[in-house]
N, C-alpha and C positions, 0 to 999 in steps of 0.2 A: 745673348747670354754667354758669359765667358763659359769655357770649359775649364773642370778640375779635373787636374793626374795624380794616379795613385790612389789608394785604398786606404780606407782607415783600418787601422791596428789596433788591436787592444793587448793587453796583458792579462790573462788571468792571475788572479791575488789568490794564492793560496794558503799565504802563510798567515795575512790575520783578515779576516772577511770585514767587509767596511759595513755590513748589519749590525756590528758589536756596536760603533760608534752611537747608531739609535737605541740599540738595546738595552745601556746602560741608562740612561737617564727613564728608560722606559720602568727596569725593576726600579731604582731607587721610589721611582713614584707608586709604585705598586705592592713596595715596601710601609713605605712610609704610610698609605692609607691603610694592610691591616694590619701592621703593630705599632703606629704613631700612637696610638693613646698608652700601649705600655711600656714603648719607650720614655713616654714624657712623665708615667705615673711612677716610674724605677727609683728607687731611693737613692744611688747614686747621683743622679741630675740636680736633684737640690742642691747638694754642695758647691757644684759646679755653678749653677744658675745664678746663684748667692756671689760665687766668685766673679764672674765674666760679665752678668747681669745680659745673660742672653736668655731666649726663650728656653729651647729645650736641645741641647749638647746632643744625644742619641740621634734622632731626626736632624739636625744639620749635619749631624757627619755621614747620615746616609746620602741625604740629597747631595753633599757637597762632594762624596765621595763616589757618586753616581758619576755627576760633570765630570770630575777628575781624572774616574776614567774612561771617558768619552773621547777627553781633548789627549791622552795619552795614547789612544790610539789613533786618533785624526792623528797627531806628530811623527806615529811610527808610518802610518801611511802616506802622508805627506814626504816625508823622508826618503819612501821607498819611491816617490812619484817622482822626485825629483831626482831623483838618480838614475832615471830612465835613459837613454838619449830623448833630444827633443820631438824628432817623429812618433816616437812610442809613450810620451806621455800620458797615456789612460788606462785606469785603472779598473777592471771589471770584477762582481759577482756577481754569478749566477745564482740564483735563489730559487725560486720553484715554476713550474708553467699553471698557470692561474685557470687560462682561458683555451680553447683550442676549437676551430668552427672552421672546417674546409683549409682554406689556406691564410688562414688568418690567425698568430699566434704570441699570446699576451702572457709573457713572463716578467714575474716579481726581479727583478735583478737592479744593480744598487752598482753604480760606477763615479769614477771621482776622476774631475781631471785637472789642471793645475788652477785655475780660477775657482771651482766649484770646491778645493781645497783648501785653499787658500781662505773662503769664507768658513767652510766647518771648523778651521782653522779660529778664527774670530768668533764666530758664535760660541762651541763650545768652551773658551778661552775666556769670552767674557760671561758665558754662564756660569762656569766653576767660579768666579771673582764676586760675582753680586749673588749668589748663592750663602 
């Protein structure tokens, strides 16, 4: 078995927590079920719907605006990853301790490194797009 030198490093992210990325598409959809029916029942929507010939204006601009800003902040963290040098490129939160039993210890924590980037990059990019 070869041996590896050096330690891995992370960065704590302080400035925008990479939970936001999930959180956003998490309220638009939590939006969207309890007031999609009075968004879609608003008398403004008619006109619009009449116009665009889409379903219902209110509800896409949640959801769409959920992704939006999802991928806005995958971009500000992406951006901040990449501007690391290349040994430090990983991004960590800390989020809460879940679990704790002797020496055994399970915390929620949420890290992004330049691959796993790159794809939040792509999914929420093409979510916001077919949204």
């Amino acid at each position: 078995m070869p041996t590896y030198t050096g330690e891995v490093t992370h960065i704590e992210l302080a400035n925008l927590p990479l939970w936001l990325i999930a959180l956003f598409p998490f309220l638009g959809a939590v939006t969207n079920a309890i007031f999609g029916r009075r968004l879609q029942a608003s008398s403004w929507n008619e006109g619009l719907k009449k116009k665009w010939h889409i379903g219902s204006p209110g509800v896409s601009a949640v959801a769409v605006g959920a992704m939006l800003g999802a991928f806005v902040v995958a971009v500000i963290c992406f951006v901040q990853l990449v501007g690391l040098p290349a040994e430090h490129r990983y991004l960590y939160t800390h989020g809460w301790q879940m679990l704790r039993i002797g020496s055994l210890d399970v915390n929620f924590s949420m890290a992004m490194d330049p691959l796993s980037g790159l794809m939040t990059l792509i999914i929420t990019g093409v979510g916001s797009l077919i949204h």
